[in-house]
N, C-alpha and C positions, 0 to 999 in steps of 0.2 A: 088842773095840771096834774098829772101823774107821779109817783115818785121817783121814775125816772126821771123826767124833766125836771121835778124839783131839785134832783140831784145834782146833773149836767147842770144847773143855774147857781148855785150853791156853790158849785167846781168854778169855773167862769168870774164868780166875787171873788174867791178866796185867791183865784192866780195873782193878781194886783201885788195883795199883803206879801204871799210868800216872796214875792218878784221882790217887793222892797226890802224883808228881812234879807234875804242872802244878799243884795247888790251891798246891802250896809256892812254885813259882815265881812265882804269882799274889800268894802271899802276900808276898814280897820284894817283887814292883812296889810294893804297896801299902804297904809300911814304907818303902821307898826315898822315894817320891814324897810320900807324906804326906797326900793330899786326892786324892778320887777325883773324875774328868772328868765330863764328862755324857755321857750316852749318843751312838754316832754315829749319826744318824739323817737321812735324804737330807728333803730339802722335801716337803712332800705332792704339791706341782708337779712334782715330779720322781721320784717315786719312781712307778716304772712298771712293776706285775706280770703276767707273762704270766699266757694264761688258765690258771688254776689245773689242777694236773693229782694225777691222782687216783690215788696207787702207793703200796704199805703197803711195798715194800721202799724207796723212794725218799727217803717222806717223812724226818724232818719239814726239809728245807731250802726258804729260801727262795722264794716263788712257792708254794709246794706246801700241799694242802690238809693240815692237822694232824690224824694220830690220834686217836680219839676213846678215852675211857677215862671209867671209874667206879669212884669211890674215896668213901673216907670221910676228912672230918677229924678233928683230933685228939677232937674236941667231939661226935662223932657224924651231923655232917651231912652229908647226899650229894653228891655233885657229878656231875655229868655233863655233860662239855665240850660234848659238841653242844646242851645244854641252852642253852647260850648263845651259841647264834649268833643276831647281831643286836647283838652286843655287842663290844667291843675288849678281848682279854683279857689280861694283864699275866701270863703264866706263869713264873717264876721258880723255878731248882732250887737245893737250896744242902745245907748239914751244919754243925751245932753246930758240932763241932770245927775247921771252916773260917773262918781271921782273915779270908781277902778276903768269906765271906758275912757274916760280921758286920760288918764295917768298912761296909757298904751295907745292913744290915738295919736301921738308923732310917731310913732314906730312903725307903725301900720302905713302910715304918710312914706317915711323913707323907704318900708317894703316895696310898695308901689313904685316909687321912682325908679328901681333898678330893677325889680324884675323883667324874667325874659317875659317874649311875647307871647310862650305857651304857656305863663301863670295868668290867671286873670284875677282880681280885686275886687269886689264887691261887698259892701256893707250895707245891714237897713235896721233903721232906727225905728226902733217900738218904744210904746205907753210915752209914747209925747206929742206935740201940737208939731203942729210943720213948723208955722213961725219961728217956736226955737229948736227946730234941726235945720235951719234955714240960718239963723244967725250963726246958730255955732259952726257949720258948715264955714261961714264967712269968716266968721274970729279968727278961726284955726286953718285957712286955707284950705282947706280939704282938696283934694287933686283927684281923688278916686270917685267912683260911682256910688252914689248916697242914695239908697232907697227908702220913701218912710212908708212905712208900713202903717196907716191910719186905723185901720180897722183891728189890726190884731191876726189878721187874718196868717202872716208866714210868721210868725211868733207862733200860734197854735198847731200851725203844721210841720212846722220843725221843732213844735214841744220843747220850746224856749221857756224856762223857767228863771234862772241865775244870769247874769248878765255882768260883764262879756261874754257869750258864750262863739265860739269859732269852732265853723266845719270846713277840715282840708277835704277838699273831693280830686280824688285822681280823673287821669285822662278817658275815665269808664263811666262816671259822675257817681263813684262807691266814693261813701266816707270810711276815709284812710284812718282822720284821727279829730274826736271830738272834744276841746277842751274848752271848759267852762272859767274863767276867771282873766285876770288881767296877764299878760306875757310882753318879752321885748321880742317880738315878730322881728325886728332888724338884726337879731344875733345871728353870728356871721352862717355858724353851723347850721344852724336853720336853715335860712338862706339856701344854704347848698344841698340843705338835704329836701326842700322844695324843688331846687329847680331838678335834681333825681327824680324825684319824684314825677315830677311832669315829664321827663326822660321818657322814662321808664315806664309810666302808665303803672305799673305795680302787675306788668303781667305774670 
């Protein structure tokens, strides 16, 4: 083995730990404080993306167009992210076993129900077993599209590190705004400044 591949393999053990250290530290904010904020999110007026640029090692940060991928949900249905451009997409990553994903997983639940038909909801569960994204799925009702990502595979491609992490992709499939931690996604302002968003496209 090379020292590059020992390195890349090295990298690959160590994602796990750090994934665990930040989910815990996350998880403290969230017992400390008690009630999750709303998302930060700039005015539509203001939020002002260069022209989108097109790099598979780059992506997925803001300005930048998002990877595309095709997966199935827990339910058997397909997905395919460029399927929905035209649309504002609510991508959210998270794990059962994560207090800060659950402490915002009815939020996310009530975002769904009321969004328009140009937001779309998708979620996919990494570093866990199906079975329990499959129970929790059931406990908690889940209504939205639950993808598990088994392999690890859209965790490394969207350079998932902290979890929750959530990418808004406008109607171009650029990521508008990447925030990593737990949020109440049902605050009203949000809400509205999503469905602008999907308006708007952020042309």
């Amino acid at each position: 083995m090379s020292e590059g591949e020992r390195a890349a393999a090295e990298k690959r053990r160590s994602l796990p730990v750090t994934l665990l250290l930040i989910t815990l530290l996350l998880a403290l904010f969230v017992w400390r404080s008690g009630e999750l904020g709303p998302p930060e999110v700039a005015p539509l007026d203001d939020l002002t993306l260069p022209i989108p640029v097109v790099s598979q090692t780059a992506t997925p940060r803001e300005g930048y167009f998002s990877p595309d991928f095709e997966a199935q949900t827990l339910e058997g249905a397909a997905v395919h992210l460029f399927d929905m451009r035209g649309k504002t997409v609510f991508l959210n990553f998270w794990a059962p076993w994560c207090e800060p994903c659950r402490a915002e997983m009815a939020s996310i639940g009530r975002l769904a129900e009321v969004a328009p038909g140009d937001v779309g909801v998708v979620t996919i569960a990494i570093n866990s077993e199906r079975d329990a994204v499959e129970r929790f799925s059931k406990k908690y009702k889940i209504g939205f599209p639950v993808i598990h990502d088994a392999a690890g595979d859209l965790r490394e491609t969207f350079q998932v590190v902290g979890i929750p992490t959530t990418l808004l992709l406008d109607a171009r499939g650029v990521v508008a705004r990447r925030i990593t931690g737990p949020r109440s996604w049902d605050d009203p302002d949000f809400m509205t400044w999503l469905s602008k968003l999907a308006a708007s496209g952020v042309e």
